[in-house]
C-alpha positions as CSV (number, residue, x, y, z in Angstrom):
1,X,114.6,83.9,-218.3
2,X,113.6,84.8,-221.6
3,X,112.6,82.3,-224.4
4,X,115.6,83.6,-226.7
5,X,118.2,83.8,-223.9
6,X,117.7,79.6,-223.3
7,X,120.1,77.3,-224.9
8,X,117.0,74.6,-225.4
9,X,114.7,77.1,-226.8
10,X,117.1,79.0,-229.3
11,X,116.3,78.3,-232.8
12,X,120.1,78.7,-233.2
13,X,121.3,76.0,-231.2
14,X,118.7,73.5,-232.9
15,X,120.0,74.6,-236.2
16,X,123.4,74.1,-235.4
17,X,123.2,70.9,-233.8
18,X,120.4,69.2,-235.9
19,X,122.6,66.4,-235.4
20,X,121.8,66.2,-231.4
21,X,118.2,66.9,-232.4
22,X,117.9,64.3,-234.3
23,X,119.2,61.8,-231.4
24,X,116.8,63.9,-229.1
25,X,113.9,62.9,-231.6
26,X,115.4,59.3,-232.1
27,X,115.2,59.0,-228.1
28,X,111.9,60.4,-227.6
29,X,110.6,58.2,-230.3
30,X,112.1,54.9,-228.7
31,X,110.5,56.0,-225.3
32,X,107.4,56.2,-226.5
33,X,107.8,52.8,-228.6
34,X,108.8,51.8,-224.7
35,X,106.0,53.1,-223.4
36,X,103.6,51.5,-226.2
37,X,105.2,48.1,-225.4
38,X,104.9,48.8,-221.6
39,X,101.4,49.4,-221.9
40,X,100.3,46.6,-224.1
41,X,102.4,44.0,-221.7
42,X,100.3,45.6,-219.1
43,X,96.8,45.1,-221.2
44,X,98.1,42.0,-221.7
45,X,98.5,41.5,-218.6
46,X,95.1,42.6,-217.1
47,X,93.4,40.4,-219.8
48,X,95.1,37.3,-218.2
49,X,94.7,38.6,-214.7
50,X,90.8,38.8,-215.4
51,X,90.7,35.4,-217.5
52,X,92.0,33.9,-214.8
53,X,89.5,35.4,-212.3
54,X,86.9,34.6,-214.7
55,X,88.2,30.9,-214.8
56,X,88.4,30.8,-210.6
57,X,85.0,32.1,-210.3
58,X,83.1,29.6,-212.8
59,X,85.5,26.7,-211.5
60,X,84.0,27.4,-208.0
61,X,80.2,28.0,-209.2
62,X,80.6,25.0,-210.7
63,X,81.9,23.1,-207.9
64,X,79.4,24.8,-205.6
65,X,76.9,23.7,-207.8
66,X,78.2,20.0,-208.1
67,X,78.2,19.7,-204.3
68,X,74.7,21.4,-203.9
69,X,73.6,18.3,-205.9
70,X,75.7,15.6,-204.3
71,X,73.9,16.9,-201.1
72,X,70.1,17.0,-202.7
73,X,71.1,13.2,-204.4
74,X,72.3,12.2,-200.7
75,X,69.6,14.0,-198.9
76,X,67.0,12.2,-201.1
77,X,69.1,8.7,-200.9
78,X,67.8,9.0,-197.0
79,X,64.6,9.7,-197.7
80,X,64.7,7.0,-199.9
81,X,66.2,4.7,-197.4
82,X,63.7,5.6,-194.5
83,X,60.3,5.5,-197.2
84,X,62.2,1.4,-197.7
85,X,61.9,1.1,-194.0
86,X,58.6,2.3,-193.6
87,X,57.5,0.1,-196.1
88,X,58.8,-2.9,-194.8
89,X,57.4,-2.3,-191.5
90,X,54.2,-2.1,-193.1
91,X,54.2,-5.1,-195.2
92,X,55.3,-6.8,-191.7
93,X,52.7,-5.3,-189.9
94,X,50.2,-6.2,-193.2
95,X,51.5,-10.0,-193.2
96,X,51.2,-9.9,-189.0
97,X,47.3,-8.7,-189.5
98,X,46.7,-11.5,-192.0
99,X,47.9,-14.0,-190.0
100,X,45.9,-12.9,-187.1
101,X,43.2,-12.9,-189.4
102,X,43.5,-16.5,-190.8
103,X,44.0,-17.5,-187.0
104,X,40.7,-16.3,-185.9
105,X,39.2,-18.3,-188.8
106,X,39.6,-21.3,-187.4
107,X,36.8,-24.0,-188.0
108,X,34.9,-23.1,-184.8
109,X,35.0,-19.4,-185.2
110,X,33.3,-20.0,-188.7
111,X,31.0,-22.3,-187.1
112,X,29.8,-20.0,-184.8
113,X,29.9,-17.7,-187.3
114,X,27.4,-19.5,-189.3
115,X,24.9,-20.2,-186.5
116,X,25.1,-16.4,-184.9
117,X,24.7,-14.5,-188.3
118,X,23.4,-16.8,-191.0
119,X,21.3,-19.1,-188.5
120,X,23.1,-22.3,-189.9
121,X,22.7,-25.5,-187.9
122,X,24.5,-29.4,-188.6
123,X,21.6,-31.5,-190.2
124,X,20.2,-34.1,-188.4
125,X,20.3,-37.5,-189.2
126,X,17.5,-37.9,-191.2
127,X,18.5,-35.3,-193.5
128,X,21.5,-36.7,-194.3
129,X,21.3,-39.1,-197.9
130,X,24.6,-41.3,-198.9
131,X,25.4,-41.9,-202.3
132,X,26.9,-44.7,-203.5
133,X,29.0,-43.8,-207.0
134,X,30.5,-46.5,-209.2
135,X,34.0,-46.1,-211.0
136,X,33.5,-46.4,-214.7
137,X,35.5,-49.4,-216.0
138,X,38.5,-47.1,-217.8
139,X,38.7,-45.6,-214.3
140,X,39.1,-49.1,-212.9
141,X,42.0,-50.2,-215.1
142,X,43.6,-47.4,-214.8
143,X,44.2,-47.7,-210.6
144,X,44.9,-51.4,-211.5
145,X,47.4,-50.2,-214.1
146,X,49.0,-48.0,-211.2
147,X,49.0,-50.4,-208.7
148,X,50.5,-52.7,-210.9
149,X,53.2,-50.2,-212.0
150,X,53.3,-49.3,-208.4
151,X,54.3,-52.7,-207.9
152,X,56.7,-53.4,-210.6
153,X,59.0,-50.0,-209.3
154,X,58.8,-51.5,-205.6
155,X,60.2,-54.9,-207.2
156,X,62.2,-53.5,-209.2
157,X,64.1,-51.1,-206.8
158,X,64.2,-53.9,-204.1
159,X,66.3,-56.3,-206.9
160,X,68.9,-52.9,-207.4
161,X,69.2,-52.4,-203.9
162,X,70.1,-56.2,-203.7
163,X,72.4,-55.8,-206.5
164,X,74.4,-53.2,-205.1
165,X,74.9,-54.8,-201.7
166,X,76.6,-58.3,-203.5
């Protein structure tokens, strides 16, 4: 078929009916306006589609790296807890070895002590001097003062105790 034979084609039949071509034109336009709108929903679309991917995957990083942390803080909470138990078995076994070693002092380990490495030995009798020492008088009044207090309080407390039984 030949260009000029076709009823789409002939410049006739658009002249005539500019009306219809017009409508044609109107139609084509508001498919493509269609088609604009169609296409933007769709960008539109795709951009939420990949904000919402976006939002998924840093939600999960960050939840994988919240829990990564949980697990260091509770993997160091039990090395924690076993370096407190370690260190109170030491300070028992520290406290154990002092007594032991304020046991073995006892006053006839040091004695022997003293004669085996110093070459110590008790005097004898005729090295031995006593001193007599005299209180000085404030000294004196001051145990009299005591015993007399002393005395007073015992009075004192026996008369209450009296009291409270009549």
């Amino acid at each position: 078929m030949s260009r000029a034979g076709s009823a789409i084609y002939s410049e006739d039949y658009w002249e005539n009916n500019l009306a219809d071509r017009e409508e044609i034109e109107q139609e084509i336009a508001k498919k493509n306006h269609i088609r604009k709108q169609i296409l933007k929903q769709k960008k539109v679309e795709r951009s939420r589609f990949f904000r919402n991917i976006l939002f998924v995957c840093i939600f999960c990083s960050m939840s994988i790296i919240i829990m990564c942390g949980y697990v260091n803080i509770t993997h160091e909470r039990a090395k924690l807890a076993q370096l407190q138990n370690d260190l109170k078995l030491q300070t028992d076994i520290n406290k154990q070895l002092k007594l032991e070693i304020d046991g073995k002092l006892t006053l006839s380990e040091i004695e022997k002590i003293a004669q085996q490495k110093y070459s110590m030995a008790y005097p004898e009798f005729s090295q031995v001097v006593y001193v007599t020492v005299q209180l000085p008088e404030e000294k004196k009044q001051k145990v009299a003062k005591e015993e007399k207090s002393n005395y007073n309080n015992k009075v004192s407390l026996i008369i209450n105790f009296i009291k409270k039984i009549f």
